[in-house]
FIVO-198411 format. One record per residue (C-alpha): chain; residue in three letters; x negated, y negated, z; residue number from 1. Coordinates in pm, whole numbers, m for minus. Each point is the difference from the previous one (the first is absolute). Layout:
+----+-----+--------+--------+--------+-----+
! ch !  aa !     px !     py !     pz !   i !
+----+-----+--------+--------+--------+-----+
!  A ! ala !      X !      Y !      Z ! NUM !
...
+----+-----+--------+--------+--------+-----+
This chain:
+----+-----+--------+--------+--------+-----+
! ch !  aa !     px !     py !     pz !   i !
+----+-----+--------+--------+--------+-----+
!  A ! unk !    359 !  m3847 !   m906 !   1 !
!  A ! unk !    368 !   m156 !    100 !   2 !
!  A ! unk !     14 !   m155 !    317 !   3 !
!  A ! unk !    298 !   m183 !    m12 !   4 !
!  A ! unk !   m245 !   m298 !     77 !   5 !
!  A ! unk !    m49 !    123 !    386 !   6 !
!  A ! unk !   m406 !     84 !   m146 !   7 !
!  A ! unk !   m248 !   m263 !   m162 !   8 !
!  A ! unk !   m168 !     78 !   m261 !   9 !
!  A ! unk !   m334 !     51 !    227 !  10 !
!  A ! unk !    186 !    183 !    260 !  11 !
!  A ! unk !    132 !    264 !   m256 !  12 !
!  A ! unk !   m309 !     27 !   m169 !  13 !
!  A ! unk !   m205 !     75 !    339 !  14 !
!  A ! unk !    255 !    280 !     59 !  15 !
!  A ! unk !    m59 !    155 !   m329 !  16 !
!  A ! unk !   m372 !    m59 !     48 !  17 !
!  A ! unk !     28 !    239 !    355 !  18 !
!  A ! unk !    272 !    228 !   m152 !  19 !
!  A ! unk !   m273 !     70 !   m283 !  20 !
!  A ! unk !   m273 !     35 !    273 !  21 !
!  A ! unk !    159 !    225 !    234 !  22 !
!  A ! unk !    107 !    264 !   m336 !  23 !
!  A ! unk !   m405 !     m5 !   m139 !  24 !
!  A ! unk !    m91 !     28 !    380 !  25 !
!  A ! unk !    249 !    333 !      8 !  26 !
!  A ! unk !   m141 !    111 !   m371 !  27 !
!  A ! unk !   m382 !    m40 !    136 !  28 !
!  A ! unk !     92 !    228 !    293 !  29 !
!  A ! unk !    224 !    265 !   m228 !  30 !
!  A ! unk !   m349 !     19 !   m246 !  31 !
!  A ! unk !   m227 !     m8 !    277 !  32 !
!  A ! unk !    208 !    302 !    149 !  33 !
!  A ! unk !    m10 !    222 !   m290 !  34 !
!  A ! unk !   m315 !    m77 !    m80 !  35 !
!  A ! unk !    m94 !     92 !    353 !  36 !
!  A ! unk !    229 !    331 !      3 !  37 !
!  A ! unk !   m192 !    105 !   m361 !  38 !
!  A ! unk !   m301 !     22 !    194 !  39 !
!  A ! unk !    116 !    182 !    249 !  40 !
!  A ! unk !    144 !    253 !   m212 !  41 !
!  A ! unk !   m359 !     13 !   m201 !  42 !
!  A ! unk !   m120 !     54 !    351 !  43 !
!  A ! unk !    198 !    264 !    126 !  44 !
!  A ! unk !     83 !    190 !   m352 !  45 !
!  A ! unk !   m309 !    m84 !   m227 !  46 !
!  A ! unk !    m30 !     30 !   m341 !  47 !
!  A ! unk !    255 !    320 !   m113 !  48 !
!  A ! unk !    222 !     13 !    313 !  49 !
!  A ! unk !    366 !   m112 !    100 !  50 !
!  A ! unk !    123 !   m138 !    263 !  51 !
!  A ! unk !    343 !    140 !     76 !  52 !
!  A ! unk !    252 !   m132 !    233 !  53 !
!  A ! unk !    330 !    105 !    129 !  54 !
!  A ! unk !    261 !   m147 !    140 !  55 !
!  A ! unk !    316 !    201 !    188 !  56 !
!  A ! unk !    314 !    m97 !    111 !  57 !
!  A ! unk !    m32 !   m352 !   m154 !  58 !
!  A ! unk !    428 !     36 !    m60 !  59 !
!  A ! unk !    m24 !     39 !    395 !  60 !
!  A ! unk !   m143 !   m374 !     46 !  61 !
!  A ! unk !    197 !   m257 !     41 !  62 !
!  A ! unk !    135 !   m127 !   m345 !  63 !
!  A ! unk !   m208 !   m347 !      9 !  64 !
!  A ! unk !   m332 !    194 !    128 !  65 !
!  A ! unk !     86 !    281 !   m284 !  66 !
!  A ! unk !     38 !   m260 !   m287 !  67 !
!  A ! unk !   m351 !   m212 !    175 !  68 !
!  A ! unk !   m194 !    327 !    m89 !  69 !
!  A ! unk !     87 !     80 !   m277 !  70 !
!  A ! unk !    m62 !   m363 !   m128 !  71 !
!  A ! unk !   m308 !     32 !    205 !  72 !
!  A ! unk !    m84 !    293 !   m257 !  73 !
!  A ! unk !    m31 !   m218 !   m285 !  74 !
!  A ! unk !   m354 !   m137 !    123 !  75 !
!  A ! unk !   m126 !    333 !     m5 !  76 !
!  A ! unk !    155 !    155 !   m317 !  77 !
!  A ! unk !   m272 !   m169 !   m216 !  78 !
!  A ! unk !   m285 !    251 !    153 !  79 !
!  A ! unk !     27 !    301 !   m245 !  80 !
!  A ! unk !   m176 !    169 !    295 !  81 !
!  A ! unk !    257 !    m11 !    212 !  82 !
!  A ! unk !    335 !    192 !      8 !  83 !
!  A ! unk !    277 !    m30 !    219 !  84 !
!  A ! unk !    220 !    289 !     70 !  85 !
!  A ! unk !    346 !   m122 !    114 !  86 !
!  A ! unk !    240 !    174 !    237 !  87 !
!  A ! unk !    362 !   m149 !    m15 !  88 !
!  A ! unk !    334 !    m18 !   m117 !  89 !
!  A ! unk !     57 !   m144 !   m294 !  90 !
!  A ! unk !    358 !    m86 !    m34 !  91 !
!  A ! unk !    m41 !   m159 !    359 !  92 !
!  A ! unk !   m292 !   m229 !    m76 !  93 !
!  A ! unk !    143 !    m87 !   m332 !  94 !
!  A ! unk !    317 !   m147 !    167 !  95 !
!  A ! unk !   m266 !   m162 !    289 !  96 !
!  A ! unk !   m195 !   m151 !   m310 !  97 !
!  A ! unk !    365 !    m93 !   m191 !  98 !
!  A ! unk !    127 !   m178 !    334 !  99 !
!  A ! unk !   m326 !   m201 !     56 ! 100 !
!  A ! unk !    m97 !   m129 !   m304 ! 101 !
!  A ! unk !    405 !     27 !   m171 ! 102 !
!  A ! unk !     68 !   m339 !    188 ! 103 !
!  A ! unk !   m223 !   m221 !   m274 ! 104 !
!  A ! unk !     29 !    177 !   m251 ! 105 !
!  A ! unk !    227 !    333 !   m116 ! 106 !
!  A ! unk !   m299 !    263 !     62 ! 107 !
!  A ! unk !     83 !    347 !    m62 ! 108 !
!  A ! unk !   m197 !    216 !    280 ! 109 !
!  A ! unk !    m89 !    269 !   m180 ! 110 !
!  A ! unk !   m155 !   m213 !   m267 ! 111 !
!  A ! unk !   m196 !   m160 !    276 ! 112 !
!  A ! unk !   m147 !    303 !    125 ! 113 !
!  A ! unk !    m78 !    161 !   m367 ! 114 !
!  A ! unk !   m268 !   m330 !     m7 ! 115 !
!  A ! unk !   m143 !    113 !    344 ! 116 !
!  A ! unk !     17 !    378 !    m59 ! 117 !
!  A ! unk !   m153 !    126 !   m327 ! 118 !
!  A ! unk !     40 !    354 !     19 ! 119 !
!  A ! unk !    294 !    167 !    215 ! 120 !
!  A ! unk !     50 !    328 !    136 ! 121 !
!  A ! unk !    320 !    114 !    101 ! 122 !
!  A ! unk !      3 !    245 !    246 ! 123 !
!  A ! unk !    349 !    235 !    m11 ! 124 !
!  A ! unk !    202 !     m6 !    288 ! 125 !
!  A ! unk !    m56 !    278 !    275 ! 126 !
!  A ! unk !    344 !    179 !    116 ! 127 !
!  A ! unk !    m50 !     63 !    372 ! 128 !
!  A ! unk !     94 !    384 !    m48 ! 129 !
!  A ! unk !   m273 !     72 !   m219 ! 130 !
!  A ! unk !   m219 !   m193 !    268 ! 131 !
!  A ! unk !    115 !    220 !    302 ! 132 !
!  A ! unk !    m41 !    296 !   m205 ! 133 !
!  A ! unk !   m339 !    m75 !   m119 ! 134 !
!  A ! unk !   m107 !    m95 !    369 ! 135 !
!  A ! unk !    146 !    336 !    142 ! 136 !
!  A ! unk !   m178 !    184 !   m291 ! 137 !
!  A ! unk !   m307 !   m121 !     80 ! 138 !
!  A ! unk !     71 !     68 !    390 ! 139 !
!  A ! unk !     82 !    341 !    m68 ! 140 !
!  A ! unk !   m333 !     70 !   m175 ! 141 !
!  A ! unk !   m240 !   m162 !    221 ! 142 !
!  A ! unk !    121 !     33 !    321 ! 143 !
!  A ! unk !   m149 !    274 !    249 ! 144 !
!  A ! unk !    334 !     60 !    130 ! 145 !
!  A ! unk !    114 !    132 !   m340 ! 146 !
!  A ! unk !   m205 !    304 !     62 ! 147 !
!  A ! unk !     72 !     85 !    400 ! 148 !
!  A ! unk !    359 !    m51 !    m32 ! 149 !
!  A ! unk !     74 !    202 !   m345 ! 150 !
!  A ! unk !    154 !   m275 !   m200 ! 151 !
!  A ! unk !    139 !   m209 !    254 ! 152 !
!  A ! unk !    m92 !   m321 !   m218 ! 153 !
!  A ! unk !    173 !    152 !   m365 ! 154 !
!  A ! unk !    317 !     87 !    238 ! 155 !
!  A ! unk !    m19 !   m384 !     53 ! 156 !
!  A ! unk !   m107 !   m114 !   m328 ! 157 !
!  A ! unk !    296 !    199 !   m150 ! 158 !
!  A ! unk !    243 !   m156 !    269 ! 159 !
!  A ! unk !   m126 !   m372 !    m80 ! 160 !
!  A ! unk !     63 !     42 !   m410 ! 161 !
!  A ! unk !    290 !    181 !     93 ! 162 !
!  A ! unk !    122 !   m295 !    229 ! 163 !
!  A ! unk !   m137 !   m300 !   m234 ! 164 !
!  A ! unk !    254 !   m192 !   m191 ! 165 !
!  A ! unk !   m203 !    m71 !   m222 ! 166 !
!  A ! unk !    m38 !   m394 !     31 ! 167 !
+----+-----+--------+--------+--------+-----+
């Protein structure tokens, strides 16, 4: 190690000594962690089951808490028993995970997620007419009113399509 001769020799060498300590001390917990999350798994799945997990809104996080899970994730991944269903947008964590880690290195986000997430699902995007008329559909059909009033809720099911601009 170069310290520009402001270190001894035995003063460097005690500070790699406790440098090298304090990373097996964090190891010993990380293994005694999984370790201790298998058996709970065992525990609460046994032999045949899965344990699956998910997780909403993580684009809704803030960016360094959003990035902290899903690096969190990584310790649990191993378990074949466990599955983790992710809710989130993609493009937006990818440029969270591109700005964090793009500062030592050129990271690509998406790349960084594809390690984390092994199998996406893209879910198509929902126009907000097609919502409203869905949701007035579905009102018309199941609500009591429909009968005593004689239609009242396809007169306004037809006016909300009608008045939907389609966004």
């Amino acid at each position: 190690m170069a310290t520009g001769g402001l270190l001894g020799k035995e003063s460097t060498e005690s500070a790699l000594d406790q440098l090298a300590e304090s990373d097996a001390e964090f190891h010993r917990h990380v293994n005694v962690f999984e370790q201790e999350f298998a058996d709970a798994v065992s525990e609460f799945v046994g032999d045949g089951g899965r344990l699956v997990v998910f997780i909403d809104d993580l684009d809704r996080c803030a960016p360094e808490v959003a990035v902290t899970v899903l690096e969190s994730l990584k310790l649990f991944t191993g378990d074949s028993r466990c599955v983790f269903v992710l809710a989130m947008d993609y493009d937006l964590l990818s440029a969270v995970a591109a700005r964090k880690f793009g500062a030592r290195a050129p990271v690509d986000g998406a790349a960084y997620l594809e390690k984390i997430v092994q199998l996406p699902f893209f879910l198509p995007e929902v126009k907000a007419r097609c919502c409203a008329s869905r949701w007035w559909d579905m009102y018309a059909r199941n609500s009591p009113r429909t009968a005593r009033s004689g239609g009242w809720c396809e007169s306004v099911s037809a006016r909300a399509r009608g008045r939907s601009n389609g966004s």
